[in-house]
C-alpha positions as CSV (number, residue, x, y, z in Angstrom):
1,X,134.1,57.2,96.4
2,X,136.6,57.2,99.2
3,X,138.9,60.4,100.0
4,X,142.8,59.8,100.9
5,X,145.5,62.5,101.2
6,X,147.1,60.2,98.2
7,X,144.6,62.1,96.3
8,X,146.0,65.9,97.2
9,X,149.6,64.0,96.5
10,X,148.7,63.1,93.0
11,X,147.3,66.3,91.9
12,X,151.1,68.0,92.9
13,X,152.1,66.7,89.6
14,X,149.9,67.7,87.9
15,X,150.3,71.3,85.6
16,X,147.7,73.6,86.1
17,X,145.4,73.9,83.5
18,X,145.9,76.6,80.7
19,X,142.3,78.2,82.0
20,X,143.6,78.3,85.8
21,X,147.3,80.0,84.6
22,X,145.5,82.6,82.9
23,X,142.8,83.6,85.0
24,X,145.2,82.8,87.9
25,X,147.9,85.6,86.3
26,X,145.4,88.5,86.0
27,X,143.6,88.0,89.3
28,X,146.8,88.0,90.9
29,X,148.6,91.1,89.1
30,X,144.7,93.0,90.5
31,X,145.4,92.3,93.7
32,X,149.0,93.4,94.1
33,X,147.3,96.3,92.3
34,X,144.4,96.9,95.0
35,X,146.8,95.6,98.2
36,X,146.5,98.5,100.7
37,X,144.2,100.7,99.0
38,X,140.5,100.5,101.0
39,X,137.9,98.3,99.9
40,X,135.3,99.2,97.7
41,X,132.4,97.4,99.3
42,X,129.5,98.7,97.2
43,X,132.2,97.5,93.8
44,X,132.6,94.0,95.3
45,X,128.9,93.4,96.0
46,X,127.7,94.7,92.5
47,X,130.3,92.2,90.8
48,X,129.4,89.1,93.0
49,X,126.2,90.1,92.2
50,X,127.0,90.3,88.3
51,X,128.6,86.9,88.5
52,X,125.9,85.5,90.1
53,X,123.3,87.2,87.7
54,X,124.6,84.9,84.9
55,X,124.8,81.4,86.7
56,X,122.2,78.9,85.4
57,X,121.1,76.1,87.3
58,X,122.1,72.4,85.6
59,X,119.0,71.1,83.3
60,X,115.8,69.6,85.5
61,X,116.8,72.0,88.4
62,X,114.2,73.9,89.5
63,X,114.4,77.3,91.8
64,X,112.4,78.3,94.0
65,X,112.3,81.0,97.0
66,X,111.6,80.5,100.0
67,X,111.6,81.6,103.8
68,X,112.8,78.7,106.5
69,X,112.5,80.0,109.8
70,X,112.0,83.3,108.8
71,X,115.2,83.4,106.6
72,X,115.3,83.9,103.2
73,X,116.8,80.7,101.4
74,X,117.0,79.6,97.8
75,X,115.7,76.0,97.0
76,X,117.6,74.2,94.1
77,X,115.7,71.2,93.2
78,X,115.2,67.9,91.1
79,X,112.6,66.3,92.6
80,X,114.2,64.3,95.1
81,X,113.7,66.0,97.9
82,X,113.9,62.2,100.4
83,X,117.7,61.8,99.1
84,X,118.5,64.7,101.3
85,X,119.6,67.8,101.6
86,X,122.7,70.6,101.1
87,X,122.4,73.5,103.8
88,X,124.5,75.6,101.7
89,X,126.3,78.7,102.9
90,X,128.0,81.3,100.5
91,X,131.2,82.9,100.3
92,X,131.6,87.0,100.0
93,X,134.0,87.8,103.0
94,X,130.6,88.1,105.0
95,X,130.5,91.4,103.3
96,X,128.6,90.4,100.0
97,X,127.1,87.2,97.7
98,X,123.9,86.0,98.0
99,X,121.7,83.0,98.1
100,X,122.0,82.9,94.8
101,X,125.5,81.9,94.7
102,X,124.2,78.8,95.8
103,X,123.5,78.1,91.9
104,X,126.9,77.5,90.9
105,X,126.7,74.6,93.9
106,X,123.5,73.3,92.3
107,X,125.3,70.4,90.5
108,X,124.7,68.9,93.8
109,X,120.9,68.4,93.1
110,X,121.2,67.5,89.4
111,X,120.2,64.4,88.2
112,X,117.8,63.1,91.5
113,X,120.4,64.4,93.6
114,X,119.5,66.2,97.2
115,X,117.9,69.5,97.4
116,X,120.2,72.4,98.4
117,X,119.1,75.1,100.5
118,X,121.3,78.4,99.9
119,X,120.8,80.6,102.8
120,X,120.5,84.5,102.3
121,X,122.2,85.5,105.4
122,X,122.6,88.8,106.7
123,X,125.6,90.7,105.6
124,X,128.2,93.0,107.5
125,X,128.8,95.9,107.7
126,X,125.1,96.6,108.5
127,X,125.1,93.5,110.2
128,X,127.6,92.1,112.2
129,X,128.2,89.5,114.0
130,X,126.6,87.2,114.9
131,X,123.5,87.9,112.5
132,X,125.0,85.3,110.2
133,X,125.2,83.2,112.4
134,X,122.1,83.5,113.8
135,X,120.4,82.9,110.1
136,X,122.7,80.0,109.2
137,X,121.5,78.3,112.7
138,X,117.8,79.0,112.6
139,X,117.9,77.1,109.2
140,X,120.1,74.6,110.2
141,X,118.2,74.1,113.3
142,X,114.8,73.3,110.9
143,X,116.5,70.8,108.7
144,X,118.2,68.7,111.4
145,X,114.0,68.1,111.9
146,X,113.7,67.1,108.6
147,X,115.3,65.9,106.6
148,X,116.9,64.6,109.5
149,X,120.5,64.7,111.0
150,X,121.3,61.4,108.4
151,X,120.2,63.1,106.0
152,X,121.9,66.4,105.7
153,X,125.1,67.6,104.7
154,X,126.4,71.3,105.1
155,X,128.3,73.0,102.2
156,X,130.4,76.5,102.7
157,X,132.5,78.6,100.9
158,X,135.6,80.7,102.1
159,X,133.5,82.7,104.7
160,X,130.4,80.5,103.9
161,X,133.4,77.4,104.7
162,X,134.4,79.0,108.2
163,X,130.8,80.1,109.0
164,X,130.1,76.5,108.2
165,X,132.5,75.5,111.1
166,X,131.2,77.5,113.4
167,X,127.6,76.5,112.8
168,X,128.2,72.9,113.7
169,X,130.3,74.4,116.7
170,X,127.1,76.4,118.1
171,X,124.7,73.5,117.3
172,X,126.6,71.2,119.2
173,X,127.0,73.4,122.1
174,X,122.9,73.8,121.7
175,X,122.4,70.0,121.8
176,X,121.8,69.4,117.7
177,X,122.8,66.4,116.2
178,X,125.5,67.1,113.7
179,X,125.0,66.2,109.8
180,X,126.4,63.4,108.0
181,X,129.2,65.6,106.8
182,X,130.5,68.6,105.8
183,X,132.3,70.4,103.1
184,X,134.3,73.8,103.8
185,X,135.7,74.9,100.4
186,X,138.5,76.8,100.7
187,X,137.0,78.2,104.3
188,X,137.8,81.2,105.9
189,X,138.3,79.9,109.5
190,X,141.1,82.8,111.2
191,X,140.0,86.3,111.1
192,X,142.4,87.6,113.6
193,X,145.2,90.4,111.9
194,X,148.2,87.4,112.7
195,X,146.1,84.9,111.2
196,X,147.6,82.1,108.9
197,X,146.0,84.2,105.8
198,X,149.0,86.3,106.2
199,X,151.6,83.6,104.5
200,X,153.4,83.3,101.7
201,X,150.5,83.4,99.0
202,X,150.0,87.0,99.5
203,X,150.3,88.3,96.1
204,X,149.8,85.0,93.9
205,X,146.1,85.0,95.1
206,X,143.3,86.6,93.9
207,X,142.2,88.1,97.1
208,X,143.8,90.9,98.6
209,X,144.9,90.8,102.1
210,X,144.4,93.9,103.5
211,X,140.7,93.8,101.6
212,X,140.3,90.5,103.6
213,X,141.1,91.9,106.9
214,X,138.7,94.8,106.6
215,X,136.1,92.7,105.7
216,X,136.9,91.2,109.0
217,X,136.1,94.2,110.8
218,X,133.4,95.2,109.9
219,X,132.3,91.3,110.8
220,X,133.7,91.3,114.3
221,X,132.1,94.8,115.1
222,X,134.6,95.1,118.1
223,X,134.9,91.9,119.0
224,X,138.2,89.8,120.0
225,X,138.8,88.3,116.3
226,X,140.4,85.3,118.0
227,X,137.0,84.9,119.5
228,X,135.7,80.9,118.1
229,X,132.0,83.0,117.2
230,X,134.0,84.6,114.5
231,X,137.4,82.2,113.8
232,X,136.4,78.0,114.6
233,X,140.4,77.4,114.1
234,X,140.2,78.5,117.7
235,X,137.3,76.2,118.6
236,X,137.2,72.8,119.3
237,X,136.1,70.3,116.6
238,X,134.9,67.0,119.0
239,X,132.0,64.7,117.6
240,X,132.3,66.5,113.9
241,X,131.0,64.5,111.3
242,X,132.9,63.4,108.2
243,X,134.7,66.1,106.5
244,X,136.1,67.2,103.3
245,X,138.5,70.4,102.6
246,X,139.6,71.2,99.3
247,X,141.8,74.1,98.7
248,X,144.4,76.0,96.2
249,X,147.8,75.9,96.3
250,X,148.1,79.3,95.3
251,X,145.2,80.4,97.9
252,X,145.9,83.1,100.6
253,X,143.7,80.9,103.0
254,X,145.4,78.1,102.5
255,X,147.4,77.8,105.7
256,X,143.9,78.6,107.4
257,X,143.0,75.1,105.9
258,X,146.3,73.1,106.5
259,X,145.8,74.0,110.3
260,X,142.6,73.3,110.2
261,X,142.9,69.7,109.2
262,X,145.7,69.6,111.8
263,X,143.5,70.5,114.4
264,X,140.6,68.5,113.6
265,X,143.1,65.4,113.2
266,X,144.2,66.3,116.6
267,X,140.7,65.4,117.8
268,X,139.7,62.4,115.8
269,X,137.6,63.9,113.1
270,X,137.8,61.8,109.9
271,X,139.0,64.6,107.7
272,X,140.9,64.8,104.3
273,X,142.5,68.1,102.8
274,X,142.7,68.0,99.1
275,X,145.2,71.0,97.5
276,X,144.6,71.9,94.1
277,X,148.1,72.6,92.8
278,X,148.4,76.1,91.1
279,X,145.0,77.2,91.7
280,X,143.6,80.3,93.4
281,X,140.9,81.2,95.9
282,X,137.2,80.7,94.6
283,X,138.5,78.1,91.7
284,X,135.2,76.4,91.7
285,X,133.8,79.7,89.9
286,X,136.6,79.6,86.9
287,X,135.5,77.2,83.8
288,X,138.4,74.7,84.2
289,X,139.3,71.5,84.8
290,X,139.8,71.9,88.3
291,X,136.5,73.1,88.5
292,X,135.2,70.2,86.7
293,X,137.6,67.6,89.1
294,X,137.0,69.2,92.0
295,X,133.1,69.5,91.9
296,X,133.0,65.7,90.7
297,X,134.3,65.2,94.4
298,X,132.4,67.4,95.9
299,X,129.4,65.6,94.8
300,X,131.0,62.3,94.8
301,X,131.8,62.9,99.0
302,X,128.5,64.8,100.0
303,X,126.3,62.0,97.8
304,X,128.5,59.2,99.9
305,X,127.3,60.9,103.3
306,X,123.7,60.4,102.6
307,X,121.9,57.0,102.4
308,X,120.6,55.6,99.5
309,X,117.0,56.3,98.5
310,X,114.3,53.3,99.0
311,X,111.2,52.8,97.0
312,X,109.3,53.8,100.5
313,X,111.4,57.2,100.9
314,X,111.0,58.1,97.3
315,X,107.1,57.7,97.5
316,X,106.9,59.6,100.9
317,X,108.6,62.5,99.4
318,X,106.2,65.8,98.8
């Protein structure tokens, strides 16, 4: 499958499916509800939690714990480990999720697909920045050993999607190869107050501004939010791999993403933005058809990025 911005042009005439107006409606009216109240952090990590409690992984996935350079991670597995792997990285406003969100992304490793490594990286408040970082990076830095570079493609969401970024900025900077490619789904990338976040989807999104830039906060733990550690927009994207964004239409980070694209552009990175018209932050998670297009391409771009299993590879596999 090859990605072209004529694919984000045809979805904008597209309606929105019945699923994504309605869930889109009362996600929306809650956060004009909750904008400027404080947010309830211990609330917002028991329902990602809940949500994730009642994910199940496709049929002939297997899960499995385990601890990759002394970081918790959860395996999601078909048996084909020597197709590759997904260094997956999850979403939560680095305040909340789990590893375990990873399951909704397991689709990826379903029928002989790669293996995809969910990381359980450490949370703010209690740990701020760069302790995600830091987690994401150890693991990163184990797989670019094997599977291999070639064989590797990295997988964020919102946060998980800007934390995504930055990884590949800090490995570069450390001398790593970078992956075949990389997918930030609607990512996170500017955590500073004046941030592009701050546009006109305020109030038709699910998140709540003034939530969001709390959360960022207690991430940046005094630090200049502008600061490329904590916001890639303000890094520089030279020598990234391959990369796919899609995003909502109705998305408060959406902005976030356009200028992202813009910037990679800027420096040559073969990059394609695909807008989901009417849909909301964290789509993927609501039983639609957008959720059903949209993770079709997903595997369809990350399953591109990664070379084609021979006989010998298969049989080397553990």
């Amino acid at each position: 499958m090859t990605h072209q911005d004529a694919t984000a042009s045809a979805l904008v005439a597209q309606r929105p499916s019945l699923a994504m107006r309605l869930v889109g409606t009362v996600l929306s009216r809650r956060a004009r509800r909750k904008e400027g109240t404080p947010a309830d952090l211990a609330a917002d990590r028991r329902l990602l939690r809940r949500l994730a409690s009642v994910v199940r992984a496709p049929r002939g996935v297997k899960l499995t714990e385990e601890v990759i350079a002394g970081v918790p991670v959860l395996r999601a597995s078909s048996g084909a480990r020597a197709r590759g792997t997904v260094l997956y990285l999850h979403g939560g406003a680095y305040m909340a999720g789990s590893a375990r969100d990873g399951v909704n992304a397991a689709h990826l490793s379903a029928d002989g697909g790669p293996d995809l490594v969910s990381v359980e990286y450490r949370l703010a408040p209690e740990h701020p920045y760069p302790a995600a970082l830091e987690d994401a990076l150890a693991v990163y830095r184990e797989l670019v050993r094997a599977p291999g570079p070639d064989r590797l493609v990295v997988v964020g969401e919102s946060a998980g999607g800007g934390l995504a970024l930055v990884l590949l900025q800090k490995a570069r900077e450390e001398g790593l190869p970078m992956p075949a490619a990389v997918v930030p789904v609607f990512p996170w990338v500017d955590l500073s107050p004046s941030g592009a976040n701050s546009a006109a989807n305020a109030g038709r999104d699910m998140l709540v501004r003034s939530h969001l830039l709390e959360a960022a906060g207690w991430y940046a733990g005094g630090r200049d939010r502008r600061d490329p550690g904590l916001s890639p927009l303000f890094g520089t994207f030279r020598d990234f791999p391959r990369t796919y964004v899609p995003v909502g239409r109705y998305d408060l980070v959406l902005d976030d993403a356009r200028q992202l694209v813009a910037r990679m552009r800027a420096e040559d990175v073969p990059v394609v933005l695909d807008e989901w018209p009417g849909t909301i932050h964290g789509f993927l998670h609501v039983p639609s058809a957008e959720r059903r297009q949209c993770r079709r391409r997903i595997r369809a771009f990350t399953h591109e990025a990664l070379p084609a299993v021979t006989a010998e590879a298969d049989a080397e596999c553990p």
